[in-house]
C-alpha positions as CSV (number, residue, x, y, z in Angstrom):
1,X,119.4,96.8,256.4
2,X,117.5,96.9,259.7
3,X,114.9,94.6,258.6
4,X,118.0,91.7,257.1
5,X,116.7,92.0,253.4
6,X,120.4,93.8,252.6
7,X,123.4,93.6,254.7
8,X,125.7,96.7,255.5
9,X,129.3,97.2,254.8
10,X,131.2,100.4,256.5
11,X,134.5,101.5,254.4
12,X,135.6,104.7,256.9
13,X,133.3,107.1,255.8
14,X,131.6,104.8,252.7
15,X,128.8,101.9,253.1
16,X,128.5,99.2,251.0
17,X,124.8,97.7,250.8
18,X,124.2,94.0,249.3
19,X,121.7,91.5,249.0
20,X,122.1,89.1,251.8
21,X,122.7,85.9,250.4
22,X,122.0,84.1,253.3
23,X,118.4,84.3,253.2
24,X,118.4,83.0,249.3
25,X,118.4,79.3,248.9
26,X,121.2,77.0,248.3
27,X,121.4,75.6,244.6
28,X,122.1,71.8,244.6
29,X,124.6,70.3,242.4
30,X,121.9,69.0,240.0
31,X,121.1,72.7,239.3
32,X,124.0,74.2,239.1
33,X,125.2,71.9,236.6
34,X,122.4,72.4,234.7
35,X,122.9,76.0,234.7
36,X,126.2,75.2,233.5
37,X,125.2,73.5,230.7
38,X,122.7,76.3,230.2
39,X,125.9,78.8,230.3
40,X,127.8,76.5,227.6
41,X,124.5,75.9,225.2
42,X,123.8,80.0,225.9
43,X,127.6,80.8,224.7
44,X,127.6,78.0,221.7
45,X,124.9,80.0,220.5
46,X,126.3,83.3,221.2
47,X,129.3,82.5,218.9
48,X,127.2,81.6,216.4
49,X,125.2,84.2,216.1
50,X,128.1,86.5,215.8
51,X,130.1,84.5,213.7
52,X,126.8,84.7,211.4
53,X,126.5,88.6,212.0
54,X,131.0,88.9,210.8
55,X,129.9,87.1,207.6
56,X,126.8,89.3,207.0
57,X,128.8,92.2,207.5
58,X,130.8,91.0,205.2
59,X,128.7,90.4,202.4
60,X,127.1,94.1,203.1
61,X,131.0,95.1,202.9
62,X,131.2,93.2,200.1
63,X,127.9,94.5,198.3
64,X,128.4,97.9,199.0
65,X,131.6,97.5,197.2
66,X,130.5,96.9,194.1
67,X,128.5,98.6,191.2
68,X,125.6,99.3,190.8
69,X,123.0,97.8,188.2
70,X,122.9,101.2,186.6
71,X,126.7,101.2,187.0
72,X,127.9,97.8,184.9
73,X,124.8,98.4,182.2
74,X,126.6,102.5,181.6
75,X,130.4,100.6,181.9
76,X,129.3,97.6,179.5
77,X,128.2,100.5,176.7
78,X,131.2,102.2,177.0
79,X,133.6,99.1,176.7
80,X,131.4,98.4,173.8
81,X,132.0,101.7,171.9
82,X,135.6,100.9,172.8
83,X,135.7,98.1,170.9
84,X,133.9,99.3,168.0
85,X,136.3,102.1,167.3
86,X,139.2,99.9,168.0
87,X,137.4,97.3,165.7
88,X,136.7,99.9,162.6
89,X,140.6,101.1,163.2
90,X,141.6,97.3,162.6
91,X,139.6,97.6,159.8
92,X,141.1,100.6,158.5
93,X,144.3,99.3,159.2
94,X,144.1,95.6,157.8
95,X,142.3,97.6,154.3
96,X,145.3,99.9,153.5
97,X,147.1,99.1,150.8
98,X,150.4,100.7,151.5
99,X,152.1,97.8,153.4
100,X,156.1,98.2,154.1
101,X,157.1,94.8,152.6
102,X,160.2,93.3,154.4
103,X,162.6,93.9,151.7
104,X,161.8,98.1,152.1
105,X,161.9,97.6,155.9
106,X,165.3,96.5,155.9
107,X,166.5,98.9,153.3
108,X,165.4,101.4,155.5
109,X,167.1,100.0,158.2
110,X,170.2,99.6,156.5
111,X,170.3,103.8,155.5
112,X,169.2,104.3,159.1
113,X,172.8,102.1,160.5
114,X,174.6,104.3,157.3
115,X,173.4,108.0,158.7
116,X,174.0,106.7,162.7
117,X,177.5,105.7,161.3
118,X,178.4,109.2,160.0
119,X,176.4,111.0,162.5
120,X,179.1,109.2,164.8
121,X,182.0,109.9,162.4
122,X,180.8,113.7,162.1
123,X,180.5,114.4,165.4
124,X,183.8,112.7,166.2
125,X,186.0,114.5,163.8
126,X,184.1,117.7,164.9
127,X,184.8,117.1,168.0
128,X,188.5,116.3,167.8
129,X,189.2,119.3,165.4
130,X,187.2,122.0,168.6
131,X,189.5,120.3,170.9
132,X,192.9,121.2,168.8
133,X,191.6,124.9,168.7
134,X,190.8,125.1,172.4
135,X,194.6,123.7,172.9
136,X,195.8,126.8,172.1
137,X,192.3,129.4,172.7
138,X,192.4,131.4,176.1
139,X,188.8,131.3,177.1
140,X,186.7,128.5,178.0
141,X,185.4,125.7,175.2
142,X,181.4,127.6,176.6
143,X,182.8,130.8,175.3
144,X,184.5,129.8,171.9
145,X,181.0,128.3,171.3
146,X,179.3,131.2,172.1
147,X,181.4,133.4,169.8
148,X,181.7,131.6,167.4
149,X,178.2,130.5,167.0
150,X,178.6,126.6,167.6
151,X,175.5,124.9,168.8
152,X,176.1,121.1,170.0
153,X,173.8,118.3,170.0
154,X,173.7,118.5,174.1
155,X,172.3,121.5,173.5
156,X,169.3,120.8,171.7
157,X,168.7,117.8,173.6
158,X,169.1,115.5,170.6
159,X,170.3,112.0,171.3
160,X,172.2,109.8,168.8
161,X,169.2,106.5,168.1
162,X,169.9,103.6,169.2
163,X,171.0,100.3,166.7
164,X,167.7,98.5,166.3
């Protein structure tokens, strides 16, 4: 500071030192826009190198994502034994020779609408004839079940099928 190389600043109790600008020389307008074309090629290039380093990281992202040589080859053998026991069941399948023909698939269905239609009828006129005797029972309908031994559909968890 003594010599002028750095000037001295005095905050209260703080100093400040700085280069003393006055002894540097003064850039001309020629250089200083070239050194701001400098700054704009210099930042150009900046973005593209980091654009260029966000889509390599996203290759890597992308690379590391996925399997593995090893990986596919042990995936592509088990897919294939997939679909060679799913191929010898089709086989199996399309070779047996009991085959429901349409006429026995409705006949079926036609018992199965005949059994849902008593089932219904059944459980109705059960129903209505427990109802008459707890008219006139005192305890509750849980307890005339209980003696008597009555064990309800509810009960078993048993739900009436639906129509197909």
């Amino acid at each position: 500071a003594q010599q002028g190389r750095v000037r001295e600043k005095t905050y209260g109790k703080q100093k400040i030192y700085f280069a003393d600008q006055e002894q540097l020389p003064a850039a001309s307008d020629a250089e200083l826009r070239g050194l701001d074309g400098e700054i704009a090629a210099r930042s150009e290039q900046l973005q593209a190198l980091q654009q260029s380093c966000r889509h390599m990281e996203a290759e890597l992202k992308d690379l590391n994502s996925s399997m593995t040589t090893p990986e596919i080859a042990r995936e592509i053998e088990a897919l294939r034994k997939d679909c060679a026991s799913y191929t010898e069941k089709l086989e199996r399948m399309k070779s047996a020779t009991n085959h429901v023909t349409p006429e026995e698939k409705e006949k079926v269905c036609r018992e199965q609408q005949l059994y849902r239609r008593e089932w219904r009828r059944r459980k109705r006129m059960a129903t209505e004839l427990l109802d008459a005797i707890l008219e006139g029972y005192p305890k509750s309908k849980k307890q005339f079940f209980e003696e008597v031994g009555i064990e309800t559909d509810e009960d078993h968890g048993v739900v009436l099928p639906a129509t197909v």
